[in-house]
Backbone as ProteinMPNN parsed JSONL, in Angstrom:
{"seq_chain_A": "XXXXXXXXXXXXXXXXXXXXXXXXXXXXXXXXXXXXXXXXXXXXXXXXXXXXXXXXXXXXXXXXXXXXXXXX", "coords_chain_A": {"N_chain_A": [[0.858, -1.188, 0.0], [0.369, 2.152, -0.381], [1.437, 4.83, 1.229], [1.663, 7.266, 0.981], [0.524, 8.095, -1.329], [-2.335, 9.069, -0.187], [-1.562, 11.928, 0.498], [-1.841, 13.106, -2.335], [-3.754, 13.683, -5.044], [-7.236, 13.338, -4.548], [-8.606, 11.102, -6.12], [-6.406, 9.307, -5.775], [-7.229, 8.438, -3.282], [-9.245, 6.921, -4.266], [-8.167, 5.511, -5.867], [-6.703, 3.445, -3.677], [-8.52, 2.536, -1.901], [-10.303, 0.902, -3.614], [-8.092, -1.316, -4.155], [-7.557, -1.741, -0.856], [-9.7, -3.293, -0.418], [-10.236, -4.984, -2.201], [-8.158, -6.435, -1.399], [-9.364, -7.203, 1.069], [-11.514, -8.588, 0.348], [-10.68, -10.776, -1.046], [-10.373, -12.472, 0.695], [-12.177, -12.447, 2.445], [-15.817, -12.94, 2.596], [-18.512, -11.04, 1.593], [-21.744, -10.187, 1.65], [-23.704, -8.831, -0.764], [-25.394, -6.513, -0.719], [-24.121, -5.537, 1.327], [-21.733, -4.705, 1.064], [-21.752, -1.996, -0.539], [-21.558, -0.459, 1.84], [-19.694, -0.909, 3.184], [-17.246, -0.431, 1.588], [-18.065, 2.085, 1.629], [-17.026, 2.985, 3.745], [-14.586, 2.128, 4.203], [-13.521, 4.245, 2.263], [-14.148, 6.66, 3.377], [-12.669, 6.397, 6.328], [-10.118, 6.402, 4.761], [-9.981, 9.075, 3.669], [-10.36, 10.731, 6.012], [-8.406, 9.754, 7.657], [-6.093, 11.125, 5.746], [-7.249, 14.199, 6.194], [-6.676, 14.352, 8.325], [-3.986, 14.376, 8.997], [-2.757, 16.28, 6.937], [-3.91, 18.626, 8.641], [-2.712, 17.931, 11.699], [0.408, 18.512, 10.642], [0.084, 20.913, 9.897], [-0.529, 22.803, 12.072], [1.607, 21.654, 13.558], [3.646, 22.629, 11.947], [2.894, 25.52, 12.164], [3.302, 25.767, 14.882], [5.721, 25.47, 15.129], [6.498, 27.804, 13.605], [6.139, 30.096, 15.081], [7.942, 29.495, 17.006], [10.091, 29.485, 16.16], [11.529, 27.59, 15.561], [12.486, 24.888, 12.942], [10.578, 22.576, 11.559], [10.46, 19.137, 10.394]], "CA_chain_A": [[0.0, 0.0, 0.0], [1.196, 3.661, -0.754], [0.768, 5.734, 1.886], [2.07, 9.137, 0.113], [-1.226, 8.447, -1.936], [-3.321, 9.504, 0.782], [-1.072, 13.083, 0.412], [-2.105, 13.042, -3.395], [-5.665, 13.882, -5.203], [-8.857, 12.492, -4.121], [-8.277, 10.093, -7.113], [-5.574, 8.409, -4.921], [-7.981, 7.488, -2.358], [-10.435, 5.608, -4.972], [-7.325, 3.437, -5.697], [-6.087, 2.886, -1.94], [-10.024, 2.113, -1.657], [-10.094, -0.41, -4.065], [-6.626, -2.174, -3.129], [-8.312, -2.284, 0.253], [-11.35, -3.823, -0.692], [-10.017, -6.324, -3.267], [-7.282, -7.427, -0.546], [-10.202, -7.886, 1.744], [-12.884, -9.93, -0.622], [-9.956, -12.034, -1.691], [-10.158, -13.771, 1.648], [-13.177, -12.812, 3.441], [-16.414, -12.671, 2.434], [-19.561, -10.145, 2.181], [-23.117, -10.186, 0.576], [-24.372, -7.817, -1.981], [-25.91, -5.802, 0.048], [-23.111, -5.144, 2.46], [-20.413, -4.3, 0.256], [-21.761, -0.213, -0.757], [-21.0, -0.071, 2.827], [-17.934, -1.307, 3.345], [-16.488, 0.613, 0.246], [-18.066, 3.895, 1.803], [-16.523, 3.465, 5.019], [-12.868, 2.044, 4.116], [-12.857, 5.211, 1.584], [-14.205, 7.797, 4.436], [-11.612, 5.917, 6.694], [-8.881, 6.965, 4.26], [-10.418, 10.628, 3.573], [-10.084, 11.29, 7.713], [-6.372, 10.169, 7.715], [-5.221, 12.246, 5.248], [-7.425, 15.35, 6.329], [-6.213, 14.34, 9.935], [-2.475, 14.492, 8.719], [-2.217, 17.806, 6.984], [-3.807, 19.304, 10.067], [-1.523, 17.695, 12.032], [1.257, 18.887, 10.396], [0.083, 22.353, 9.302], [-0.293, 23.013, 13.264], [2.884, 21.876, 14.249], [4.549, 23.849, 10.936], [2.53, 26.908, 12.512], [3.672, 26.082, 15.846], [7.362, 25.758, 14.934], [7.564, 28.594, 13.134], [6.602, 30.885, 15.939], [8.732, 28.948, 18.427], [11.323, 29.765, 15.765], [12.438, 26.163, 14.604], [12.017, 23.956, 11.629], [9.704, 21.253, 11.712], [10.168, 18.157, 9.362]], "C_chain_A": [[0.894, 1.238, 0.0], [0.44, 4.771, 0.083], [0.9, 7.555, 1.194], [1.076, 9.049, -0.7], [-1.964, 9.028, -1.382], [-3.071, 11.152, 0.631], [-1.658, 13.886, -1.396], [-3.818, 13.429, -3.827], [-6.633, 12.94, -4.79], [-8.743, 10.697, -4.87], [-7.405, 9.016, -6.363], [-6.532, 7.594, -4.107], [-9.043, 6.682, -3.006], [-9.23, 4.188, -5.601], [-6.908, 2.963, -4.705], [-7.554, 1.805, -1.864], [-10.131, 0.47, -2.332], [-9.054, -1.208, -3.806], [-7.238, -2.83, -2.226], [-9.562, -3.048, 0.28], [-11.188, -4.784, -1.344], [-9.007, -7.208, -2.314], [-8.394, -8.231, 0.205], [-11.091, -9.046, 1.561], [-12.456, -11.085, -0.998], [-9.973, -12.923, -0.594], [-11.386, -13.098, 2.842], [-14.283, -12.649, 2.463], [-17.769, -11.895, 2.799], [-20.361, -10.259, 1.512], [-23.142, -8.732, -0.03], [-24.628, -6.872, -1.405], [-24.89, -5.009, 1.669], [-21.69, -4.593, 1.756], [-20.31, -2.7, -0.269], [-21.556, 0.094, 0.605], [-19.86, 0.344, 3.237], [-17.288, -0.878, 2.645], [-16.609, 1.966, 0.807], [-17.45, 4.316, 3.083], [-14.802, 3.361, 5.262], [-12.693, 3.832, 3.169], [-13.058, 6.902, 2.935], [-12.941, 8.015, 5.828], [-10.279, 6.834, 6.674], [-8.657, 8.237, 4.219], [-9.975, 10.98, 4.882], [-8.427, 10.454, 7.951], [-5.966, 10.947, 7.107], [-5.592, 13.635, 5.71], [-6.871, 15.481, 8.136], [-4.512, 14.777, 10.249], [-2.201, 15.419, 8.168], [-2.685, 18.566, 8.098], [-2.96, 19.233, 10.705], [-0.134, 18.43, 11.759], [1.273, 20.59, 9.89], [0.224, 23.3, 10.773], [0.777, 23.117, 14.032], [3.877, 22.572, 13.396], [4.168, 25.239, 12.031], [3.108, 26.985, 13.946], [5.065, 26.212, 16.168], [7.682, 27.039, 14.516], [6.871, 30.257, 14.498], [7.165, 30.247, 17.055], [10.239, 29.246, 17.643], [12.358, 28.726, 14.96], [11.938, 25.88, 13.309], [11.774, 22.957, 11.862], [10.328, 20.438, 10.417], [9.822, 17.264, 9.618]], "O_chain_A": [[2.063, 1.209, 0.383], [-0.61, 5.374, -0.139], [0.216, 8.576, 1.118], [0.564, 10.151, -0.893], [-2.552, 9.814, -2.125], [-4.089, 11.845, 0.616], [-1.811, 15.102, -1.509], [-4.796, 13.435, -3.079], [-6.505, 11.716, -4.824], [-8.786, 9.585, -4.343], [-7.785, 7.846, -6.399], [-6.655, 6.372, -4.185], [-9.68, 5.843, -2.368], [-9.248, 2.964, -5.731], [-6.659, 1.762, -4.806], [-7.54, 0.576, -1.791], [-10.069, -0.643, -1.811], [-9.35, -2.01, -2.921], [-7.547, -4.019, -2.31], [-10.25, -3.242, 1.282], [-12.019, -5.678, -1.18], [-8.983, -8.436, -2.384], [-8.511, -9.455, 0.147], [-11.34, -10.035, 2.25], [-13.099, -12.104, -1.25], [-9.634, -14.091, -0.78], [-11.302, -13.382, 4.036], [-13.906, -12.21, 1.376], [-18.22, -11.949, 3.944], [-19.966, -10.507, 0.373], [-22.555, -7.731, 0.381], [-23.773, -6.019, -1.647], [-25.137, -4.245, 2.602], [-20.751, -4.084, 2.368], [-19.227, -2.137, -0.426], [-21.28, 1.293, 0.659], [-19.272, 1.388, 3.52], [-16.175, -0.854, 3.171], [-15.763, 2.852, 0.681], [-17.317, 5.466, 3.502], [-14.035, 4.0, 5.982], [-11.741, 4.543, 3.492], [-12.273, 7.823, 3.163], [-12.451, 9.063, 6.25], [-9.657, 7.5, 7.502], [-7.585, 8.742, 4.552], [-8.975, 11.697, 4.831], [-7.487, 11.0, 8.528], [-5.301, 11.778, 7.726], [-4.664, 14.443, 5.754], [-6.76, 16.467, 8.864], [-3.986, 15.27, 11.246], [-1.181, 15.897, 8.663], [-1.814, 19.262, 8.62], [-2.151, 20.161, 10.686], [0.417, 18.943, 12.733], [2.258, 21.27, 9.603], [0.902, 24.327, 10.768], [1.08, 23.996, 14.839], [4.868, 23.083, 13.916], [5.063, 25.862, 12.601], [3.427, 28.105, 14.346], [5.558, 26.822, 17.117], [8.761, 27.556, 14.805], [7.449, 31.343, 14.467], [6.728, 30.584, 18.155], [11.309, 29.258, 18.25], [13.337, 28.843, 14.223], [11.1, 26.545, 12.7], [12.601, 22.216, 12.392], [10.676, 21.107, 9.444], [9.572, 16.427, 8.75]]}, "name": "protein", "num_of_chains": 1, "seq": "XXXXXXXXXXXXXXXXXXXXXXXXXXXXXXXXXXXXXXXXXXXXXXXXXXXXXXXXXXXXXXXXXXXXXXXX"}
């Protein structure tokens, strides 16, 4: 899996999505009816890490640079 996708366009997260979803089906199974689920919640999942991780990091950029350092 490619996490620097998640950093990437939207588009990224419909292939992480699938990845995740085709790893999963290949060895478990789900009915018909359970599967527009499970697609909308691994991709919402992915959406709230990445919007969780530029916060993250835009916070502690903002908080470095009035403390005066450099964050990386």
């Amino acid at each position: 899996m490619r996490i620097m996708a998640l950093k990437e366009k939207p588009p990224a997260l419909l292939g992480l999505t699938t990845q995740i979803v085709a790893a999963h089906l290949s060895r478990n199974e789900l009915t018909a009816a359970e599967l527009p689920d499970f697609i909308r919640r691994i991709h919402e999942s992915l959406a709230h890490i990445a919007t969780t991780d530029c916060r993250h990091r835009s916070a502690l950029a903002a908080s470095a640079a009035v403390k005066g350092r450099l964050v990386h």
